[in-house]
Each structure stands twice: as C-alpha cells, then as structure tokens.
C-alpha positions in Angstrom: 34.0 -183.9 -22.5 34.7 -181.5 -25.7 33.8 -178.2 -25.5 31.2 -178.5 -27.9 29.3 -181.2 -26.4 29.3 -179.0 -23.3 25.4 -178.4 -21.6 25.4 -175.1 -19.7 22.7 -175.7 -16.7 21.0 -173.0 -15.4 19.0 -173.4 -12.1 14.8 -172.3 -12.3 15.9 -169.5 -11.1 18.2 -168.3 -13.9 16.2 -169.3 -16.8 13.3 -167.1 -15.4 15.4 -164.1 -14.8 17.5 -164.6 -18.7 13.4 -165.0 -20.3 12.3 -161.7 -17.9 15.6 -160.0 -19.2 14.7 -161.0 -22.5 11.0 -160.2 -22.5 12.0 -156.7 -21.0 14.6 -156.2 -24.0 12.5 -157.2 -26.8 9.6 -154.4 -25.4 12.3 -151.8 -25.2 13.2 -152.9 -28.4 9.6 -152.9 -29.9 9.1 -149.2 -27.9 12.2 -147.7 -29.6 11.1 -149.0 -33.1 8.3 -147.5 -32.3 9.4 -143.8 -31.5 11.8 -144.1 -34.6 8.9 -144.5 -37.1 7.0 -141.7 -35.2 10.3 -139.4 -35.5 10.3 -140.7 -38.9 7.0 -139.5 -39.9 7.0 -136.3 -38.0 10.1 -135.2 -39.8 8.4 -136.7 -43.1 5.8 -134.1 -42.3 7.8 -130.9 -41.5 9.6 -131.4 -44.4 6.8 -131.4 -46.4 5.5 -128.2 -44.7 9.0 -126.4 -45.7 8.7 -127.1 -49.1 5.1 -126.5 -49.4 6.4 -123.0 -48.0 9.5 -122.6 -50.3 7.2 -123.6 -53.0 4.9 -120.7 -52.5 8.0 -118.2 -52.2 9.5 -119.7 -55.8 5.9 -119.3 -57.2 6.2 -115.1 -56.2 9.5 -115.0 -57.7 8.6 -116.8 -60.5 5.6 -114.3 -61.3 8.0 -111.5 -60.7 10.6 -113.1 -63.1 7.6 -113.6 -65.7 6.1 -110.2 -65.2 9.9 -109.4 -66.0 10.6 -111.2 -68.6 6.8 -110.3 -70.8 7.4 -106.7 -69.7 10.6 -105.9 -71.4 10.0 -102.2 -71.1 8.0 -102.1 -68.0 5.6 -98.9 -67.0 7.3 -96.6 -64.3 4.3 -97.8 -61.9 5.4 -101.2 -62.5 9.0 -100.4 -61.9 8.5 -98.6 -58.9 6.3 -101.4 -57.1 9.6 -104.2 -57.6 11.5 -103.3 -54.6 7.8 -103.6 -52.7 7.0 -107.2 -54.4 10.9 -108.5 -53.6 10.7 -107.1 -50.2 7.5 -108.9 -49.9 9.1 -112.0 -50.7 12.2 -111.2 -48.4 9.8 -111.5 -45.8 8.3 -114.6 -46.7 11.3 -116.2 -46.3 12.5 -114.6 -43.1 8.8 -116.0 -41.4 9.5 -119.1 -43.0 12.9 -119.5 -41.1 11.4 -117.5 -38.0 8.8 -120.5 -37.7 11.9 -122.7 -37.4 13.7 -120.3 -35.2 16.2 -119.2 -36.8 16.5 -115.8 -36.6 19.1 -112.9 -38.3 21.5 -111.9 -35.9 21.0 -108.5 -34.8 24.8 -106.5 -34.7 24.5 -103.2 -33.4 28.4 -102.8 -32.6 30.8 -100.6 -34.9 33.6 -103.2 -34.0 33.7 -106.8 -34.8 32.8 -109.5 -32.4 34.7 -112.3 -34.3 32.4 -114.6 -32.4 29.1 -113.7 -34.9 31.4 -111.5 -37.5 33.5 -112.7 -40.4 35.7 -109.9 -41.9 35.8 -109.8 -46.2 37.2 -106.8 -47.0 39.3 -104.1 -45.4 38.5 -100.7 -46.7 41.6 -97.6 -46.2 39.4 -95.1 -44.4 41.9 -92.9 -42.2 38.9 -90.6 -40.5 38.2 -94.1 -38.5 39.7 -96.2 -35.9 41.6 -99.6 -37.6 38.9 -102.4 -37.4 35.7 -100.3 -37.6 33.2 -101.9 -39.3 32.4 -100.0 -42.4 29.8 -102.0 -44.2 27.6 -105.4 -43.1 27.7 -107.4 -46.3 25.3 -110.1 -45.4 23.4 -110.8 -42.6 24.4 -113.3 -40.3 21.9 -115.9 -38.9 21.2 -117.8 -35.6 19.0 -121.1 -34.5 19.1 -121.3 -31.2 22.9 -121.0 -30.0 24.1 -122.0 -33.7 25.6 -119.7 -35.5 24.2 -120.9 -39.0 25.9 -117.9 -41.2 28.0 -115.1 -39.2 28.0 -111.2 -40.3 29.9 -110.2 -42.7 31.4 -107.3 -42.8 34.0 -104.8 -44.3 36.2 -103.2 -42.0 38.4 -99.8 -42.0 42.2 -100.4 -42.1 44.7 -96.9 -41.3 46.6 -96.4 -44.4 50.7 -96.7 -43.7 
C-alpha cells in the first residue's frame, strides 16, 4: 500500500466529534469576523468625529489668519481681543483631547522627575540649586498611563 492510496478510517464516533469541532470553529470564526467589522466601523466613526472636531478648530484659526491677513493694520480693540480668540481656540483643542483622555500633565515640582520631564536647556543661574527647573517649555501630556509628550523644561546649572 503507497502512502497515497492510504484511507484514514475514522469510527462514527470521530467523524461526529471532527464535524462538531468544525461547526464550533467556523461560528467562532463567523463571531470574530463579526466583532472585527463592528471594531471596524466604530473606529470608522470616531475618526470621523475627530476630524469633524479638528475641522471646526482649523475653521477658527483660519478666520483668525483671514481677519489677519485683510487687517494689515488692525484697530487696537482688534488687537487686544487676539490673545482671547487664540486662547479660545487653545481650549478647543485641549476638550477635544480631554474627550479622548488625554490630559496635560500637571508638574508642580521645582526639580525634574525624569519620569514625565525631559531637560532642553541648562540655564547658569548661581542664586539656585543645580537642576532646578527654571522654565517649562512645553507641556507634557498623558492618556491614561502613556506618557504621549513629557515636560520640557530648562533647568539651572552652578557656574564653575
């Protein structure tokens, strides 16, 4: 007998258990599918709600940038209302990402926990203690227990 023209005989028993094996792997199968083209559309759909949302934060800096841009010599009243309009938009953003939880990192601490900080730039300042933070550059974010950006900072540095 060559191994080709070999049978392989299963009892009753077998074949049932091999088609319920089967049957039960083809529903998991169908099932997953399933939950994939769910995942699929629900992430289809919060995407679409962030950019509906970054849309509407483009649109007020693009009517800043045109109120700019037409108003070469803006009034004083004008002038003294941009820091409100881009502060306005600041927040827009910042409930944007709080929706999504992510949230700026609050550093209270005058020394740097290397952990959430990023030194760059040493500043000589003799009057403080060597690695005192001097100045927070940029913000440092969170989402959950993901650092997404850390603080960045300047720190003192004694003079030799």
């Amino acid at each position: 007998m060559t191994d080709s023209s070999q049978l392989l005989h299963l009892s009753q028993e077998q074949r049932d258990r091999l088609l319920q094996e089967l049957q039960t792997l083809l529903k998991e199968r169908c099932s997953l599918q399933q939950a994939l083209r769910e995942e699929h559309k629900s992430a289809t759909a919060a995407n679409e709600q962030l950019f509906r949302e970054l849309l509407g934060v483009s649109d007020a800096l693009e009517s800043v940038l045109n109120y700019i841009a037409e108003h070469p010599a803006p009034n004083p009243q004008s002038w003294a209302r941009l820091p409100s309009s881009l502060n306005s938009i600041q927040r827009m953003l910042l409930f944007i990402l709080e929706q999504r939880q992510v949230h700026p990192i609050d550093f209270q601490g005058n020394q740097p926990d290397f952990s959430l900080c990023q030194v760059v730039g040493r500043e000589v300042r003799n009057d403080l203690e060597d690695q005192t933070i001097t100045k927070i550059v940029r913000r440092g974010f969170h989402w959950g227990d993901k650092l997404l950006r850390p603080v960045e900072v300047i720190t003192s540095q004694q003079k030799d």
